[in-house]
C-alpha positions in Angstrom: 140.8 78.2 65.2 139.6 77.7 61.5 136.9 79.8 60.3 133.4 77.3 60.2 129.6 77.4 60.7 128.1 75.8 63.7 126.0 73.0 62.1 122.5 73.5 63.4 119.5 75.2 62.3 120.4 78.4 63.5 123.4 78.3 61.2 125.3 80.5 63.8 128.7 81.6 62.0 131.6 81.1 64.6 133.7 83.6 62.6 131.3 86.4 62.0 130.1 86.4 65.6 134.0 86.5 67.1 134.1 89.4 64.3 131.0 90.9 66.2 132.6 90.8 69.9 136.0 92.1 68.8 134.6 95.4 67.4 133.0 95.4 71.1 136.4 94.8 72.6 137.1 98.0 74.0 136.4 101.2 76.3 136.7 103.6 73.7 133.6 101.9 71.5 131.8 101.6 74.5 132.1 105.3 75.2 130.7 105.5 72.0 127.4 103.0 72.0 126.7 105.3 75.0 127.0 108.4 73.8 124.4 107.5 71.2 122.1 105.7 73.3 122.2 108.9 75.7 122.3 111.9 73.2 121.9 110.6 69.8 121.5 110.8 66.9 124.6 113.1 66.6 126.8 114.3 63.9 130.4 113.6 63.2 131.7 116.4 65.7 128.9 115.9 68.3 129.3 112.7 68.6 133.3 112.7 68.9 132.9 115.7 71.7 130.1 113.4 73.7 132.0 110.6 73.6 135.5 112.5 74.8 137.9 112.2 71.8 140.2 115.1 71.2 141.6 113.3 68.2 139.4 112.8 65.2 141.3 110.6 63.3 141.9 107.8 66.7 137.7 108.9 67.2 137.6 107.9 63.2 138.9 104.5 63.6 136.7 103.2 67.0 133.7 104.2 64.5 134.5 102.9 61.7 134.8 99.5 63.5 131.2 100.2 64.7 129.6 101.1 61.7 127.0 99.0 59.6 127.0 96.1 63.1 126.5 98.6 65.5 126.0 102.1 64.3 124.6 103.4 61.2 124.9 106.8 59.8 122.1 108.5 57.6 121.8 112.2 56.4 124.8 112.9 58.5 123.9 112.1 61.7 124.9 108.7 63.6 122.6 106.6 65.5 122.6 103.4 67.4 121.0 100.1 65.2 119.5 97.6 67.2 122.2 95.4 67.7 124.2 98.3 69.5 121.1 98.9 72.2 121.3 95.2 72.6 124.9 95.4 73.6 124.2 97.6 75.9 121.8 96.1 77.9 124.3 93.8 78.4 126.3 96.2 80.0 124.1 97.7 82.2 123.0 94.1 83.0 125.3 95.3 85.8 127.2 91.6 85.1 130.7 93.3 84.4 130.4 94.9 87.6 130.3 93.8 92.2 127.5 91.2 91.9 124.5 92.0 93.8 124.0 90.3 97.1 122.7 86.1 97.2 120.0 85.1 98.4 119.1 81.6 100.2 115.1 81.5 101.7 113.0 78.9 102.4 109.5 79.7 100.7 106.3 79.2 101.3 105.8 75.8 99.2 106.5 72.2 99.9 108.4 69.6 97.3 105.8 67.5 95.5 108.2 64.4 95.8 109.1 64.5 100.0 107.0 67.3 101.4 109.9 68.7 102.4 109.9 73.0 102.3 111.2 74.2 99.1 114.3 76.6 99.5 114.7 79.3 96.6 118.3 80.7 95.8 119.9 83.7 93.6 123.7 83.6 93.0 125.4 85.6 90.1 121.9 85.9 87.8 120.7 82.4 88.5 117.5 81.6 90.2 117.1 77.9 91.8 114.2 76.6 94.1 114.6 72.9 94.9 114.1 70.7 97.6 116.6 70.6 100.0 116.3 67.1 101.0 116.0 65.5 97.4 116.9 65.7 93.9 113.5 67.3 92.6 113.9 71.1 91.1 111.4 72.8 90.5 112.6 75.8 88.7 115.8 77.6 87.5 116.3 80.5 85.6 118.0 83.8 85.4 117.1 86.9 86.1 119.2 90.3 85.4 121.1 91.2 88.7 120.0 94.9 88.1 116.5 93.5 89.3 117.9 91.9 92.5 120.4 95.2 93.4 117.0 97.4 93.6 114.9 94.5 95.2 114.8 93.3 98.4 114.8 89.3 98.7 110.6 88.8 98.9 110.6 91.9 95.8 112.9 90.0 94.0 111.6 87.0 94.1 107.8 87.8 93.3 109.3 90.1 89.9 111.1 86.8 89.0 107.6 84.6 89.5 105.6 87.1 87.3 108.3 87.3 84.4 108.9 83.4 84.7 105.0 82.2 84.2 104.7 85.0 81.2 108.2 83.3 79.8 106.5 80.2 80.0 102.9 81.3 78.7 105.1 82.4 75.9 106.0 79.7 74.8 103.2 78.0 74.9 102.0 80.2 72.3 104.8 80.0 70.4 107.0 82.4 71.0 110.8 81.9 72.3 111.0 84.5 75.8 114.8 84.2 75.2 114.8 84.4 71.3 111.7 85.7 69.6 111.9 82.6 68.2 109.0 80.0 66.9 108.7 77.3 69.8 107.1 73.9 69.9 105.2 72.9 73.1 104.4 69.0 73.7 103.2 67.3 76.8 105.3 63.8 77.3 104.2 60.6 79.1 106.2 59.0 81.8 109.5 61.4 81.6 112.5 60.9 83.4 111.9 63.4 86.1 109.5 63.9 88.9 106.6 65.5 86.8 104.8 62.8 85.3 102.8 65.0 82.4 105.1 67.6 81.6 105.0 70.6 78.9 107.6 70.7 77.3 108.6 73.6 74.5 111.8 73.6 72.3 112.7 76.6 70.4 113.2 75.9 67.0 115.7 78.7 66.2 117.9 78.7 69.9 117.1 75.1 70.7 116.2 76.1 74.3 114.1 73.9 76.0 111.5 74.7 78.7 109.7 72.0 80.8 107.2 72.6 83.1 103.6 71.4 84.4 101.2 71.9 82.8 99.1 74.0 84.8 101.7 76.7 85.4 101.2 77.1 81.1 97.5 77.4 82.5 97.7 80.6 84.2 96.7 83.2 81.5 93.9 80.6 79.9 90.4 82.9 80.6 88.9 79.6 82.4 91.7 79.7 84.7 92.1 83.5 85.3 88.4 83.5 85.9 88.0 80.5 88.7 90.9 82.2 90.4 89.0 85.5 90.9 86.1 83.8 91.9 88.3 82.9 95.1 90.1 86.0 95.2 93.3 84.9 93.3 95.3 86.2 90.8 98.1 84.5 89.3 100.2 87.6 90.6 99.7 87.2 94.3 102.1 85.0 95.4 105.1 83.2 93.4 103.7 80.8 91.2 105.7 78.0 92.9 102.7 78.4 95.7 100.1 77.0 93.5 100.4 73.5 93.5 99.2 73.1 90.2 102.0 74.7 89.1 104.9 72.4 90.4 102.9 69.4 91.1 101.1 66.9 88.8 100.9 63.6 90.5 96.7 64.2 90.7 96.6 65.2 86.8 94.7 61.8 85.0 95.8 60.7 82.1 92.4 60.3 80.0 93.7 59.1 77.1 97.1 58.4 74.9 96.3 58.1 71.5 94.7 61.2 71.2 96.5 62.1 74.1 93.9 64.1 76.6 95.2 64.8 79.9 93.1 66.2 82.5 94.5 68.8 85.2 93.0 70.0 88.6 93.2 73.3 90.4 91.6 73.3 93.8 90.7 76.5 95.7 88.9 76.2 99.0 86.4 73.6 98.2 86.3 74.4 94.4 88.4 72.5 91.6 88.2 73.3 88.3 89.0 70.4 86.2 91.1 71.4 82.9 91.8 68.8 80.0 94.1 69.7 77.4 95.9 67.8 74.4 99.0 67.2 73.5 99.9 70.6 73.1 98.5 71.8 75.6 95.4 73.3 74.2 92.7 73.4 76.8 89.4 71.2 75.1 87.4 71.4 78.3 86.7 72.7 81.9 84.4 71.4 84.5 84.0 73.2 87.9 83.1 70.3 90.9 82.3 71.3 94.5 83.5 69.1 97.5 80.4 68.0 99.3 80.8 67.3 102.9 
């Protein structure tokens, strides 16, 4: 392979990164990262005792292939940068190791296209919950397996829910969950897929895209957290995926295109709060309205 530069904005360097890996590439360096990240900082002979060389010079070498990317050294001692704590959360991401058990549940929601019970899964870091019956999917993600091997399936599930909607409040704001990057949020009109207003953000460092409803982006607004304690909610409760307004927007109205204005209900008991928002999602208005009987 010839050395080159992934063209996008990212400007991702195939080269340096391969470079990056391959001074990762084996046990002994490893051994080092976490002798660091358990003892450090730690001179020249500490950190060569901790980290089980007898032989200085092999020692030598393995560091000197993890120095300025991974480890620094100042004043004499040795210390893990940040790219060096990041590699090891990939390693205790437990993903190099048995895979925690799956899981396949039905949960307590029903598909917004069929009606038909949603059914959740986890396999090998991915999350799915989708109808079972049609094409619709209402979310997938991943979440570290270290959080499903000290969870129990309904555990597991509610941690994913509360990290997911923060992801996705995220980057609403602006901010990449996966990246740190700056993110771009825009609802679009008559998508191809079974949410008719959806929010969608792009990343403009990673490129991820995120698409959801719009009134899952809605759970942190003070409107929103407000008219769900009035009826005893919190967003934390139960999975997000059992509010409808979060995987279903066939009742949001479409008030206007150009500028767009799209208006959002959340019901609770006999209560909807009626949320408008613009095109990127910035709420411009809520109205509470009581059901008469």
């Amino acid at each position: 392979m010839t050395d080159r530069a992934v063209d996008r904005d990212t400007d991702v360097n195939v080269a340096q990164a391969a470079s990056a890996f391959g001074s990762l590439a084996d046990e002994n360096r490893i051994g080092i990262l976490l002798a660091l990240w358990q003892s450090g900082p730690l001179s020249f002979a500490e950190l060569q005792s901790a980290a089980g060389f007898s032989d200085s010079g092999h020692f030598n070498y393995h560091l000197d292939e993890l120095l300025d990317r991974f480890v620094e050294k100042t004043d004499g001692q040795y210390r893990l940068r940040t790219p060096g704590t990041s590699a090891l959360d990939v390693v205790f991401d437990e993903r190099f190791g048995e895979s925690p058990p799956d899981v396949d549940i039905d949960v307590e929601a029903d598909c917004p296209s069929c009606d038909t019970q949603l059914h959740a899964s986890y396999s090998d870091g991915r999350v799915v919950i989708g109808c079972p019956d049609c094409p619709v999917l209402v979310n997938i993600g991943y979440f570290p397996p270290r959080g499903r091997l000290e969870r129990d399936p309904a555990e597991f599930f509610a941690a994913y829910s509360k990290q997911t909607w923060r992801d996705f409040t995220l980057a609403r704001e602006g901010i990449c969950p996966h990246c740190g990057g700056r993110t771009e949020t825009t609802v679009e009109v008559d998508p191809d897929w079974h949410l008719r207003y959806p929010a969608v953000s792009v990343c403009q460092s990673c490129q991820v895209t995120i698409g959801t409803t719009i009134g899952v982006r809605l759970l942190a607004d003070p409107a929103v957290v407000a008219f769900l304690h009035d009826h005893g909610e919190h967003a934390d409760d139960r999975p997000f995926w059992e509010f409808n307004c979060c995987i279903d927007d066939s009742d949001a109205v479409l008030q206007s295109e150009e500028p767009l204005r799209v208006t959002v209900p959340i019901t609770l008991d006999e209560e909807t709060l009626r949320v408008t928002v613009d095109e990127r999602t910035n709420v411009l208005e809520t109205e509470r309205v009581t059901r008469r009987s």
